[in-house]
N, C-alpha and C positions, 0 to 999 in steps of 0.2 A: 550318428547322434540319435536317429529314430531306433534305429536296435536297442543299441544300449541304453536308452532310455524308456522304452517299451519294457524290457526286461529288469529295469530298476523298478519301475513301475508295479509292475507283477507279483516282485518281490516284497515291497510295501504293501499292496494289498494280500495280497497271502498271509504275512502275518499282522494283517489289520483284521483280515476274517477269521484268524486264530484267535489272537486278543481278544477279539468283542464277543465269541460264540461259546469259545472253552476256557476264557479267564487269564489271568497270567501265572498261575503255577503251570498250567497245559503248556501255553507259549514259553515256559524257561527249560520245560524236559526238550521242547519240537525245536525251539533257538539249537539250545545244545547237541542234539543228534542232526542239525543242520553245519553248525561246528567244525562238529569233526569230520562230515562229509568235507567241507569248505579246506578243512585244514589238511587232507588228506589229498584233495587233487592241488594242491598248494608243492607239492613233495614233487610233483613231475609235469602235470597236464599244464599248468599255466606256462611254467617256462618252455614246456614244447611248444604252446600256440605261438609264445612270443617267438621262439626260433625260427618259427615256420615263419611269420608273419613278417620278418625281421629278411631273412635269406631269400626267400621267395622272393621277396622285393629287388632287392638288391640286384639279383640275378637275370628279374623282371627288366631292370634297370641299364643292365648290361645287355638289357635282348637274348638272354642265353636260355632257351626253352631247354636243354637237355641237365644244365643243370636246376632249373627249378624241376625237372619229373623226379633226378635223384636226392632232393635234400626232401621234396612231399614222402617219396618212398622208403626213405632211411629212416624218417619220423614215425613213418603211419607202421611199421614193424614194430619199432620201440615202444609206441603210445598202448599197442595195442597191449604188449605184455606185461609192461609193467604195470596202465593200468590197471589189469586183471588181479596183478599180485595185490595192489596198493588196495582195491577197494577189498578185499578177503581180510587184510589186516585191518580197515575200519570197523567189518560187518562183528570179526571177532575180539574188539577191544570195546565195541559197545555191548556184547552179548555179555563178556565176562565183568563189566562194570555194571550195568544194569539187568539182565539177565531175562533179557527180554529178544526171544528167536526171530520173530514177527519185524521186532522195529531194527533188530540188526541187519536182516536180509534190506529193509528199506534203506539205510545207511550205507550198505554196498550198492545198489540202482541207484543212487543219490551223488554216489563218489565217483560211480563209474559214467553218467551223465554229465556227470560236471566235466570231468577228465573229458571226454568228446567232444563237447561242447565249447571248450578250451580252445583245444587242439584245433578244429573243422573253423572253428572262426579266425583263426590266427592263419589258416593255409586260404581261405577267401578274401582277408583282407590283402596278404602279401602277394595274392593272385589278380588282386583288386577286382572281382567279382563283391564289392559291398552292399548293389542292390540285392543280390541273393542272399547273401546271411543277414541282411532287415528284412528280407520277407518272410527269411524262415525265423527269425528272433521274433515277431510279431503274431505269427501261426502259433508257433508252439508253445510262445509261452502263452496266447488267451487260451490252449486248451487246459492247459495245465491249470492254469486258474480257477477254468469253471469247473474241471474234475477237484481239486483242494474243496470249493463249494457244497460241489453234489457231498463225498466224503463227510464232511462237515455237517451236513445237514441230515445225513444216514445214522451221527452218533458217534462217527469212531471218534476219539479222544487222545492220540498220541501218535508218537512219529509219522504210522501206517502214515497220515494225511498228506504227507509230501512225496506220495508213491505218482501221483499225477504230473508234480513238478518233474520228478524223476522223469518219468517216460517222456515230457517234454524236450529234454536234455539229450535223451536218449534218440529220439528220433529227427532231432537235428543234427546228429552226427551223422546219424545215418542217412540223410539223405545227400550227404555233399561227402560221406568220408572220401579218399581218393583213393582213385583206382588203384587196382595188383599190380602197379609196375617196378620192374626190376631195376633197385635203383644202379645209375650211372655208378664207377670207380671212382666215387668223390675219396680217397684217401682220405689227403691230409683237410679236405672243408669236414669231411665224416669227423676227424677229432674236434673242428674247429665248431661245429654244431652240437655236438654233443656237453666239450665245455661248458658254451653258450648255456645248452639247457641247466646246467648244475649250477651254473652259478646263478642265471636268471631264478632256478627253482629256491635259493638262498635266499635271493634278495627278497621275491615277494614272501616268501614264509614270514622272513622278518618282516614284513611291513602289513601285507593284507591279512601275513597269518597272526599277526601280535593282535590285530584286532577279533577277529574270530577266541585266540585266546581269551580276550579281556573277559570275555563273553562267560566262557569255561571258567574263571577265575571268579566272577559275582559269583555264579553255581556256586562253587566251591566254598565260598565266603559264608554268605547268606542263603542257602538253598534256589528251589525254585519259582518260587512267588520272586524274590529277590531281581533274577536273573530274570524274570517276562517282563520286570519293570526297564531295567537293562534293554533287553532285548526292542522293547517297547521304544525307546530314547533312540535305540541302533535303527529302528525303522524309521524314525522322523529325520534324522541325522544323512544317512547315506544314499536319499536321495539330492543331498549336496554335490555327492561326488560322480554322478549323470555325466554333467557337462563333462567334468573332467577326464573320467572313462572314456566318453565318446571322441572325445577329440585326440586321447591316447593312443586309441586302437586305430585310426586312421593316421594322426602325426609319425608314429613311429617308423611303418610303412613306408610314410613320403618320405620322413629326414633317412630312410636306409636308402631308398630308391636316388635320393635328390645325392647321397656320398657314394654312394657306387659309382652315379655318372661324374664323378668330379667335379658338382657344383655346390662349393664351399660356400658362396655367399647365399645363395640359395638356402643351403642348409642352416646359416647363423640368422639371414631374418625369418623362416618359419616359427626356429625357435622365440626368437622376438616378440614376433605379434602372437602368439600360440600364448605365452606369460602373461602379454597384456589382457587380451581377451579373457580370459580365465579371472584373471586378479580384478580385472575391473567388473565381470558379472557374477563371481562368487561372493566378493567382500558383499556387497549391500543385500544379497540372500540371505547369507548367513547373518547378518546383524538385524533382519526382521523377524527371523525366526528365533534367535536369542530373546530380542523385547517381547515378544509375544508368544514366549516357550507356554506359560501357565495357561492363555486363552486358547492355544491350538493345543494343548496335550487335552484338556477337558472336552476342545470337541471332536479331535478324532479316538481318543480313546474310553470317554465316559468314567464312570465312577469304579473305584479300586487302583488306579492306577497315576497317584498325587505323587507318588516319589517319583517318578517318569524324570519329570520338569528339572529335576537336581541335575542329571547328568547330560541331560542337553547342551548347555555351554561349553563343557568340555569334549566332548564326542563332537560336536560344531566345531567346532575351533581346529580339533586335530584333520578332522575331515575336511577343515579351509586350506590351512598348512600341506596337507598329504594333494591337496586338487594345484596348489598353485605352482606347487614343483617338481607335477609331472614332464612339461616340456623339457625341463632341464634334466630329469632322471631318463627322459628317451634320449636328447642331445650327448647326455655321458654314455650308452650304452648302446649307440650305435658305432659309433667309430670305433670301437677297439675292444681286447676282452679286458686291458686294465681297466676300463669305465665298467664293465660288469663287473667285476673284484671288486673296484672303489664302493658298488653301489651296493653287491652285497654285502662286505663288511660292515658299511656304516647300518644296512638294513639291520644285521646281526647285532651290534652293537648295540642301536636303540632300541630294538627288542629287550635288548640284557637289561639295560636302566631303567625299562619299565618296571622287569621283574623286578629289580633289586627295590626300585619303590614301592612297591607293592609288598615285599617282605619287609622292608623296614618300615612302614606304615600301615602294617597289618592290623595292629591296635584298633585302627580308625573305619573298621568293619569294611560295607564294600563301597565305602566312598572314594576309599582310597584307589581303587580298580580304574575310573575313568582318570583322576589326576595322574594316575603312571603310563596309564596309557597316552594323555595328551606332552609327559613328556618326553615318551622313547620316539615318539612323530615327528616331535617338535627337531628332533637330531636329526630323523634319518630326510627331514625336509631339506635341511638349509643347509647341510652341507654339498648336495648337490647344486642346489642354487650360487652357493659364494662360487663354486670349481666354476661352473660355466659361464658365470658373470663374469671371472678373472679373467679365464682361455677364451672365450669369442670379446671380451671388452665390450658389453652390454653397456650402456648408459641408463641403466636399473637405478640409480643413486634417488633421484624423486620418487619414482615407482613405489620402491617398496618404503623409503621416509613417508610416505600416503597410508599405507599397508599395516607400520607398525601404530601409525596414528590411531587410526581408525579399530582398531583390536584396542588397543589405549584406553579411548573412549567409552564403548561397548561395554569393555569390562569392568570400570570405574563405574557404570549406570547399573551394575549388576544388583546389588542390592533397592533400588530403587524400582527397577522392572520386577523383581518379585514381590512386592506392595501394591502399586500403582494397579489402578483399576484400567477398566480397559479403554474407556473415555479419553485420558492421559496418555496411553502408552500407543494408541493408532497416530495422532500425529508426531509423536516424539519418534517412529519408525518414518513416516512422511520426509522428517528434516532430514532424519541421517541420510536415508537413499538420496537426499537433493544437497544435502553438502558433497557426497562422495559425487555424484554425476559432477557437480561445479568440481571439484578438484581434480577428476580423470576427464575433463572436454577435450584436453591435449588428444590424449591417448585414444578415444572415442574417435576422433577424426581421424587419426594417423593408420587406426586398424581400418575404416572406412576405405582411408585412399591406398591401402597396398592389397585390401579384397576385392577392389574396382578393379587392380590393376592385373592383378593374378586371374581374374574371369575372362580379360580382354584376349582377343587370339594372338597366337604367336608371341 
């Protein structure tokens, strides 16, 4: 949770000190060649980190050191090649769109960091070595930060600035990549990992990558002033999804390790209280920062950037939805490669419906970009949710009756929080967060007593 929220973190300030230093046309060109960095290690490095993270465990789980040295070594061959390929085709589809040699090569170190970075954290977590990749998530990215800074304050004005990011990325790979070992004759796990990766690589394009698109799609719409206001809403927004990352990249890990050894119940209440906790700490974030979109965009972004505050309820909302059904998107895609099909499909799927809103409400300029985007989410959320609520018989029925209330609520006060002065709108955030606690006390207690219970020994 310290990692990945050190590195969300980092990510918010970077482009809070793009925003405020070079404006929001700088910030929609540096959004967009961060983009298709984003989208480009979307294609292989994600789904590798997941495989590693995922097998590694598992194997962890069964005690079998020889095959967790050949599913690291089968990986870290592939990661490194196709990397290499993937980030040459980003560096040369931003050269020949914008024609700029400088910020292409930045977009391959950008792709190919990311790609690393991916990987090396998905083979520590599945290693369960996670104090070393929060130590190296917390080094490398303050370096990165204060190089964006120095850059920043030297003059440059375009992509170059996320050269620092890069070599952050880059140098956390390298410091944990894994060793030359020759992997074990994993046959038939070598097809069953390999799968794994194409289809995990499926599922997040359509989900992490539909958002990255949205992003390319404001561009596209409304140029780049447009897209920094965009981008601008993406930063206030996605450090929502913190919690939810952090508890992903360790949950998934456990629930592989917890079905490897054969412990199904194990595996159904992880999922459990992983849903609760999340749903019960995301909802009342996300409805403060809804009421209070217009006073926090004025003061973390200052003047130029009023359209901001438009696309925050939607980008909130899909990033509440996308956080609250990660437990149940890891519970479907550990057990089996049908749950990675079901999950990339549906990813695929609601990807497409964003698109197709977004072309049939093209008329309606780039408003229309965050409403498609909240509702290709809005799909590839819940249908993960109903499968595992059906197959483990969750007693979710109040839970999310809570859930759909409170979104209800929220967004019937929408028009009203955009008026309302700020006097009004601090306790009107007071009640909601103290109605939602009185409605989740159940659940508040119940996650209490099975995290007492899981610390205790033995």
């Amino acid at each position: 949770m310290l990692g990945v929220g050190w590195q969300g973190l980092v990510r918010l300030l970077t482009t809070f000190l793009i925003g405020r230093l070079a404006g929001p046309a700088v910030l929609g060109v540096v959004s967009a060649a961060n983009a298709v960095a984003q989208i480009t290690t979307l294609l292989y490095g994600a789904g590798a980190g997941s495989a590693a993270s995922k097998y590694l465990a598992a194997a962890r789980g069964r005690e079998d050191q020889g095959e967790m040295h050949g599913v690291a070594a089968l990986l870290r061959q592939r990661v490194l090649w196709v990397s290499t390929m993937l980030a040459a085709g980003a560096a040369g589809y931003w050269y020949l769109t914008e024609g700029s040699a400088v910020s292409a090569v930045t977009v391959a170190l950008l792709a190919a960091g990311l790609t690393g970075w991916n990987f090396v954290r998905g083979v520590l977590f599945g290693a369960g070595q996670v104090r070393r990749a929060t130590t190296l998530d917390v080094v490398t990215g303050a370096l990165g930060l204060i190089g964006v800074l120095a850059v920043l304050i030297l003059g440059l004005r375009s992509p170059v600035v996320l050269v620092p990011v890069a070599l952050g990325y880059l140098l956390f790979a390298a410091m944990s990549w894994p060793r030359a070992l020759s992997p074990s004759p994993l046959v038939e796990l070598g097809r069953e990992v390999g799968g794994f990766v194409v289809l995990a690589s499926v599922g997040t394009l359509g989900s992490a990558g539909f958002l990255q698109a949205s992003l390319l799609a404001a561009r596209a719409v409304a140029g780049d002033a447009a897209a920094g206001h965009y981008s601008a809403a993406m930063a206030l927004a996605t450090p929502m999804s913190i919690m939810a990352a952090g508890l992903g990249v360790v949950l998934f890990p456990s629930l592989a390790r917890a079905w490897g050894a054969g412990d199904v119940p194990g595996f159904r209440r992880q999922t459990d209280i992983a849903t609760r906790v999340l749903i019960t700490a995301l909802i009342p974030v996300t409805a403060i920062v809804v009421i209070l979109r217009h006073p926090i965009v004025a003061l973390v972004w200052g003047e130029g950037f009023e359209e901001t505050a438009s696309f925050l309820p939607f980008l909130l909302t899909a990033i509440l939805v996308t956080g609250m059904s990660a437990p149940s998107v890891s519970a479907i895609t550990t057990v089996s490669q049908r749950g990675m099909r079901i999950s990339a499909t549906v990813s695929v799927t609601g990807a497409a419906l964003g698109i197709l809103v977004w072309l049939l409400g093209s008329s309606l300029g780039i408003r229309i970009v965050p409403v498609g985007y909240l509702v290709g989410v809005a799909l590839i959320a819940v249908v993960p949710i109903v499968l595992v609520w059906r197959r483990d018989r969750h007693a979710w029925g109040l839970l999310w009756g809570r859930v759909v209330l409170m979104i209800a609520v929220v967004a019937a006060a929408l028009p009203w929080t955009s008026a309302a002065p700020l006097a009004w709108l601090l306790p009107a955030s007071i009640v909601v967060v103290a109605a939602w606690g009185a409605m989740s006390l159940t659940d508040i207690r119940a996650a209490a007593r099975v995290l007492r219970r899981q610390r205790q020994p033995g």
